[in-house]
C-alpha positions as CSV (number, residue, x, y, z in Angstrom):
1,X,89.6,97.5,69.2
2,X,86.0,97.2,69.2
3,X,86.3,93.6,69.9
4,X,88.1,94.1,73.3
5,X,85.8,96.5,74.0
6,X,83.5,94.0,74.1
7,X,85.3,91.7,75.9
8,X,85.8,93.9,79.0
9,X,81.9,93.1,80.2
10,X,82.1,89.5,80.5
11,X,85.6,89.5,81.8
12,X,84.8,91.6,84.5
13,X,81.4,89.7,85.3
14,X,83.4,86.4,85.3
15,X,86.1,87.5,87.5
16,X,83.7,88.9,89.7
17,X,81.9,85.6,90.2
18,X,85.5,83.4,90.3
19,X,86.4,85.6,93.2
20,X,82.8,85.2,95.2
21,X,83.2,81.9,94.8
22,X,86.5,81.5,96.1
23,X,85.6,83.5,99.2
24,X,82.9,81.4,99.7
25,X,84.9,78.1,99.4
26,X,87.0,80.1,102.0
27,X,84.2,80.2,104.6
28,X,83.2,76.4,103.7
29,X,86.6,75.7,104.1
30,X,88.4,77.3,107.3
31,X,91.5,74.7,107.4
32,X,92.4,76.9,103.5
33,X,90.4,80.1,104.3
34,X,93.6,82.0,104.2
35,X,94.7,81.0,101.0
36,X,91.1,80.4,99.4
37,X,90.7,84.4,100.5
38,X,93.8,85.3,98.9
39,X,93.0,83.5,96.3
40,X,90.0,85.4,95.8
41,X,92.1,88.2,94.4
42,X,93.4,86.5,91.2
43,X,90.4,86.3,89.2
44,X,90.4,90.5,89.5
45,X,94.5,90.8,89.2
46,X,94.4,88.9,85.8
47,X,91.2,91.0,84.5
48,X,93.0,94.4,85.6
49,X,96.5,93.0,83.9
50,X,95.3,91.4,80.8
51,X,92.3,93.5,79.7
52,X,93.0,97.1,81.9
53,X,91.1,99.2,84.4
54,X,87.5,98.6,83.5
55,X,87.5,94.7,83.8
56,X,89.4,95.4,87.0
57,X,86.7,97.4,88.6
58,X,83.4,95.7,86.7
59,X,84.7,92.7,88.7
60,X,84.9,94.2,91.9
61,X,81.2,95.6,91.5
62,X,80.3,92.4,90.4
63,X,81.4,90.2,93.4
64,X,80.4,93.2,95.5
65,X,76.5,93.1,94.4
66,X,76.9,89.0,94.7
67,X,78.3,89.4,98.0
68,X,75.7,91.2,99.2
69,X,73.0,89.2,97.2
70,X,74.0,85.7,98.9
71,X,75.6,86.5,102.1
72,X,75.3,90.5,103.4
73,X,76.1,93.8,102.6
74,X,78.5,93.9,105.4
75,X,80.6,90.6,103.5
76,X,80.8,92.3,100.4
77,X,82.0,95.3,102.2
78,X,84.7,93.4,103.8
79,X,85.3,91.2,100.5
80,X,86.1,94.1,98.4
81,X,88.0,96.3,101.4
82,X,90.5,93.3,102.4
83,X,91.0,91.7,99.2
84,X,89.2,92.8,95.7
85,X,90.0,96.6,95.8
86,X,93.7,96.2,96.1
87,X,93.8,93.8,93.7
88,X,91.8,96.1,91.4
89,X,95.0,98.7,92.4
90,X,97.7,96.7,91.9
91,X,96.3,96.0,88.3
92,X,96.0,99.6,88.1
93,X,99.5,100.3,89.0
94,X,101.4,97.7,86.6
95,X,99.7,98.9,83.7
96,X,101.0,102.1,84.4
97,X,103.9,103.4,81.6
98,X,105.4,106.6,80.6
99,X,107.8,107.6,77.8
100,X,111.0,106.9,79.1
101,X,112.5,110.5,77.6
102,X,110.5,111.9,80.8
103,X,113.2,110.0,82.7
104,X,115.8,111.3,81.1
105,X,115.7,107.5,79.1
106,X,115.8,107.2,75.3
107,X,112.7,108.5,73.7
108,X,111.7,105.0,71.8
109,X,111.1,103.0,75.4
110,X,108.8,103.3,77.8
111,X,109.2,103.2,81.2
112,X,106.7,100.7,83.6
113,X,105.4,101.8,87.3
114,X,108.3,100.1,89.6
115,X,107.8,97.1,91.4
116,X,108.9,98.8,94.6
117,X,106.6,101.4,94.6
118,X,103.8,98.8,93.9
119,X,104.6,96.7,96.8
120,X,105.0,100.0,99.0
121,X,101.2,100.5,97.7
122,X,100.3,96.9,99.1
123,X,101.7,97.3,102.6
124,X,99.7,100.3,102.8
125,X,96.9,99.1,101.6
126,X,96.8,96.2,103.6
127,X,98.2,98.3,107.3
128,X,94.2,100.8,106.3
129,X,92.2,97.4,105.8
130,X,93.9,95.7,109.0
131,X,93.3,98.7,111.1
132,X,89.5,99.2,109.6
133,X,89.0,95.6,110.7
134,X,90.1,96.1,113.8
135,X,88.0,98.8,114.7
136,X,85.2,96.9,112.8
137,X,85.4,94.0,115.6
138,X,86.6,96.3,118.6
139,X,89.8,94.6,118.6
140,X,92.0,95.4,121.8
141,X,93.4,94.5,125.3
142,X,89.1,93.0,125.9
143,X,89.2,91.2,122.7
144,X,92.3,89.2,123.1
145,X,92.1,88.8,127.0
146,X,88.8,86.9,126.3
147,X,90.5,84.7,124.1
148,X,93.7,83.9,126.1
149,X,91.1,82.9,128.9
150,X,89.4,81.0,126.6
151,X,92.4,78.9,125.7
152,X,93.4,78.5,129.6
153,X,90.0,77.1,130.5
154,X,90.2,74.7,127.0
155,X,93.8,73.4,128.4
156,X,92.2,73.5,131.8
157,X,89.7,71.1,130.6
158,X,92.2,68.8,129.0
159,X,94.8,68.7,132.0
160,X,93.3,69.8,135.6
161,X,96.1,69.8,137.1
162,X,97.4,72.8,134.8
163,X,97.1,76.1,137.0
164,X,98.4,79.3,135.0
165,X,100.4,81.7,136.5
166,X,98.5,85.2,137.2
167,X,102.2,87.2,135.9
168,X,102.6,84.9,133.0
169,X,98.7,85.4,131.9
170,X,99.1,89.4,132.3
171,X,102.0,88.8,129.7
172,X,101.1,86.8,127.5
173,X,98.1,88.7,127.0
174,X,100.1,91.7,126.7
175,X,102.0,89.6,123.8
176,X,99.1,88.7,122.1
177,X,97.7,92.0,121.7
178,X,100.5,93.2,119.5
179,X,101.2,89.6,117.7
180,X,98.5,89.1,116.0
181,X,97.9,92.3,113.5
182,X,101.8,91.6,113.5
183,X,101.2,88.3,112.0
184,X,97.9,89.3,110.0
185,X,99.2,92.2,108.7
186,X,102.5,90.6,107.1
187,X,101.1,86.7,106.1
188,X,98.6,88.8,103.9
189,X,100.7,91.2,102.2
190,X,102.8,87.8,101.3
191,X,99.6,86.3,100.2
192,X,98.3,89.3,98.0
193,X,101.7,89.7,96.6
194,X,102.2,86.3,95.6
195,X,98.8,86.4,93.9
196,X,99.9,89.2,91.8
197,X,103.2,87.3,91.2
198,X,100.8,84.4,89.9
199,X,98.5,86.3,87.8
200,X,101.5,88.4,86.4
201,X,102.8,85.0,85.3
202,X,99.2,83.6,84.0
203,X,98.8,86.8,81.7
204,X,102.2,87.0,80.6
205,X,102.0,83.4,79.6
206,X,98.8,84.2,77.5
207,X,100.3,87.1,75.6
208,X,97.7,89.4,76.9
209,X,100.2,91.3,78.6
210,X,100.3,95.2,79.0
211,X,103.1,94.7,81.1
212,X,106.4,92.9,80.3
213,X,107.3,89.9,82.8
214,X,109.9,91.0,84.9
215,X,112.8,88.9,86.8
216,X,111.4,89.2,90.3
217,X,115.0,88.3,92.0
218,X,116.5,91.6,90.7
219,X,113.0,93.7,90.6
220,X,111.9,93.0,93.8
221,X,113.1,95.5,96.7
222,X,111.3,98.3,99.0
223,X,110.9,101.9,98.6
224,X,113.5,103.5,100.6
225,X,110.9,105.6,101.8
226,X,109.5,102.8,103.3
227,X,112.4,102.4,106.0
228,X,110.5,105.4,107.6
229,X,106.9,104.4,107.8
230,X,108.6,100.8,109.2
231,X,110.6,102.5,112.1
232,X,107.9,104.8,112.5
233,X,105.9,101.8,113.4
234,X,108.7,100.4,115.6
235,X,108.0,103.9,117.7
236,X,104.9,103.1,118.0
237,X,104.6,100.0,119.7
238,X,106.3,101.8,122.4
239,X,103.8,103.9,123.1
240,X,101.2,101.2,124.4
241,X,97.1,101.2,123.4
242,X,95.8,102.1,119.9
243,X,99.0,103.4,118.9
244,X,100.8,100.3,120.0
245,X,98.4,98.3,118.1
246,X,98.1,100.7,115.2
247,X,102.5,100.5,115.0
248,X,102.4,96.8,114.9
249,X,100.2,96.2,112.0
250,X,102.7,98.4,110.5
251,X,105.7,96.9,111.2
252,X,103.8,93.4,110.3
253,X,102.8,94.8,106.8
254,X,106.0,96.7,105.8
255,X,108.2,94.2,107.8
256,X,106.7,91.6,105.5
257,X,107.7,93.7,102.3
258,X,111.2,94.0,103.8
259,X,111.0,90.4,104.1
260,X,110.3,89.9,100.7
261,X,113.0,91.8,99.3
262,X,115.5,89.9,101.6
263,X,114.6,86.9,99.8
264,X,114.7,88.0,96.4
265,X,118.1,89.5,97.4
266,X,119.2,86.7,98.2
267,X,118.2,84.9,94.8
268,X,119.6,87.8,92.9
269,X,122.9,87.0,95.0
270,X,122.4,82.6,94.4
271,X,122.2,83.0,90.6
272,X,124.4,80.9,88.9
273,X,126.0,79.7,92.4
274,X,126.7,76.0,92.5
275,X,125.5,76.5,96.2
276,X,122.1,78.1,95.0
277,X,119.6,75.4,95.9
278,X,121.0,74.3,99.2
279,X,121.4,77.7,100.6
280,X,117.9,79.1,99.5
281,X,116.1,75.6,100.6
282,X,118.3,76.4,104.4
283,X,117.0,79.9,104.0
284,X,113.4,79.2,103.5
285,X,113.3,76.8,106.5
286,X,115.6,78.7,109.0
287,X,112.9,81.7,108.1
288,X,110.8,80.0,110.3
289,X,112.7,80.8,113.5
290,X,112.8,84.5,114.8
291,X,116.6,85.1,114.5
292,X,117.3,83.8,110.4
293,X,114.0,85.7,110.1
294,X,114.9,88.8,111.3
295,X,118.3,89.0,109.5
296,X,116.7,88.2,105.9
297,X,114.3,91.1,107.0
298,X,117.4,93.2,107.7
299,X,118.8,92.7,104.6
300,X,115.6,93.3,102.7
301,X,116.3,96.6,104.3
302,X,120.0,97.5,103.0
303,X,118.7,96.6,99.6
304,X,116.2,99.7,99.2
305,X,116.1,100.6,95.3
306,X,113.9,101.1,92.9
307,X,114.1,99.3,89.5
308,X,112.4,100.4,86.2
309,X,111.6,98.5,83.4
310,X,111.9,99.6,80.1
311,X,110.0,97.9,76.8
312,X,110.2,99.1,73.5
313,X,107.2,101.7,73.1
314,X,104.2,100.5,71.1
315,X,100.5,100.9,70.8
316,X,98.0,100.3,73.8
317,X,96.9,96.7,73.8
318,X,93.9,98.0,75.5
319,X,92.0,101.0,75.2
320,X,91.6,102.0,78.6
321,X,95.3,101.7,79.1
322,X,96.6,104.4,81.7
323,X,99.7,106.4,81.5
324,X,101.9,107.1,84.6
């Protein structure tokens, strides 16, 4: 015990500088920022999963005083709001357990924090850190209008002959408004979930494991309270300004989770199917267009559960382990 005690300090440090570095790479690198950004997340998600809270949070202070060391206070602010803090939380929440007897479950298991609810956690997570950046950067109507211009004079440029339409402009900056904390909202709760999904793997595989290793196709679905906060998004965008804006980083984030749990329904369904690989490889590129898109993401929302998973009860692997 002692021993992993001891560990927890240079854990933390190290996954604190793995995930500077990778958001630095990311601003090197802006063709991968995305997924060097994302990225950033695993060294924290595997120190929060394989050796509990403590390393969790001792690396987010740690990239947080590098971050402000090499770059700015207002980077490591940013760093640890859009990426290193929920990481620290989803660790947080899969090493939660109770005694499955509180359940109404036999009294020798326990019973692990459900994948639904942890992705539920995400979305939100994500819809506070897309709206705090928007008010961050004065995102609106202004914003985005300065940037559609931007692209008409650039195509302008290329082709002179190209004259936009004054109705077309009005609407496609009225489009863009909304699209894209749509887009930014959903592509990184995807990202952040998928690296938890990778660092659940990595520990697992190393036996450091609080957690058991769950089969994602069965595990994976929404909160059914989530439904809610989704069409209370969808009212939103109806309402046009900040609330418009404010309902479409919702529907991007939660859409994205109901998204998720369309495809893993429809792994769950393809097990053991002779048609399996065809039909998920047709899947994965029709998702691409709006329509085969939006009818995964509808049944990602007829599948609302919430799964529980139940390990033989034994002693803490780590001290600071935390009961649910």
């Amino acid at each position: 015990m002692t021993n992993k005690n001891q560990n927890v300090l240079p854990i933390g440090i190290l996954a604190g500088i793995a995930a500077t570095l990778l958001v630095l790479g990311a601003n090197a690198q802006p063709s991968f920022s995305s997924i060097l950004y994302a990225a950033s997340a695993l060294p924290v998600l595997i120190a929060g999963l394989g050796w509990g809270n403590r390393a969790a949070i001792l690396g987010i202070l740690s990239a947080a005083v590098l971050g402000a060391i090499f770059v700015s206070p207002y980077f490591a602010l940013a760093m640890a709001v859009f990426t290193l803090i929920p990481a620290g939380w989803l660790s947080h929440l899969a090493n939660l357990a109770r005694p499955a007897s509180e359940l109404g479950g036999p009294d020798n298991l326990m019973a692990w924090y459900p994948i639904s609810d942890i992705l539920l956690h995400l979305c939100g997570l994500v819809t506070i850190a897309v709206i705090a950046l928007g008010v961050a950067i004065g995102y609106g109507p202004e914003l985005t209008g300065q940037m559609v211009d931007a692209m008409m004079s650039s195509l302008q440029a290329q082709e002179p002959a190209f004259t936009p339409d004054p109705a077309g402009m009005e609407q496609t900056k009225a489009m863009i408004v909304l699209m894209l904390p749509l887009v930014q909202g959903g592509i990184w709760v995807m990202l952040l979930f998928a690296a938890f999904y990778i660092a659940v793997r990595i520990v697992s595989r190393s036996g450091r494991a609080l957690r058991p290793r769950e089969d994602m196709p069965s595990a994976l679905r929404m909160n059914r309270h989530a439904i809610f906060i989704f069409l209370g998004g969808i009212v939103l965008t109806f309402l046009g300004g900040v609330p418009a804006m404010i309902g479409a980083v919702i529907c991007g984030t939660f859409g994205a989770g109901f998204l998720m749990a369309g495809f893993a329904s429809i792994h769950f369904r393809s097990q053991g199917k002779d048609w399996r690989v065809p039909v998920l490889v047709l899947c994965y590129l029709s998702s691409m267009l709006l329509l085969p898109a939006f009818a995964i993401l509808v049944l990602g929302l007829s599948d609302t559960r919430r799964t529980i998973a139940l390990t033989p009860a034994r002693s803490p692997a780590n001290p600071d382990e935390n009961k649910n």
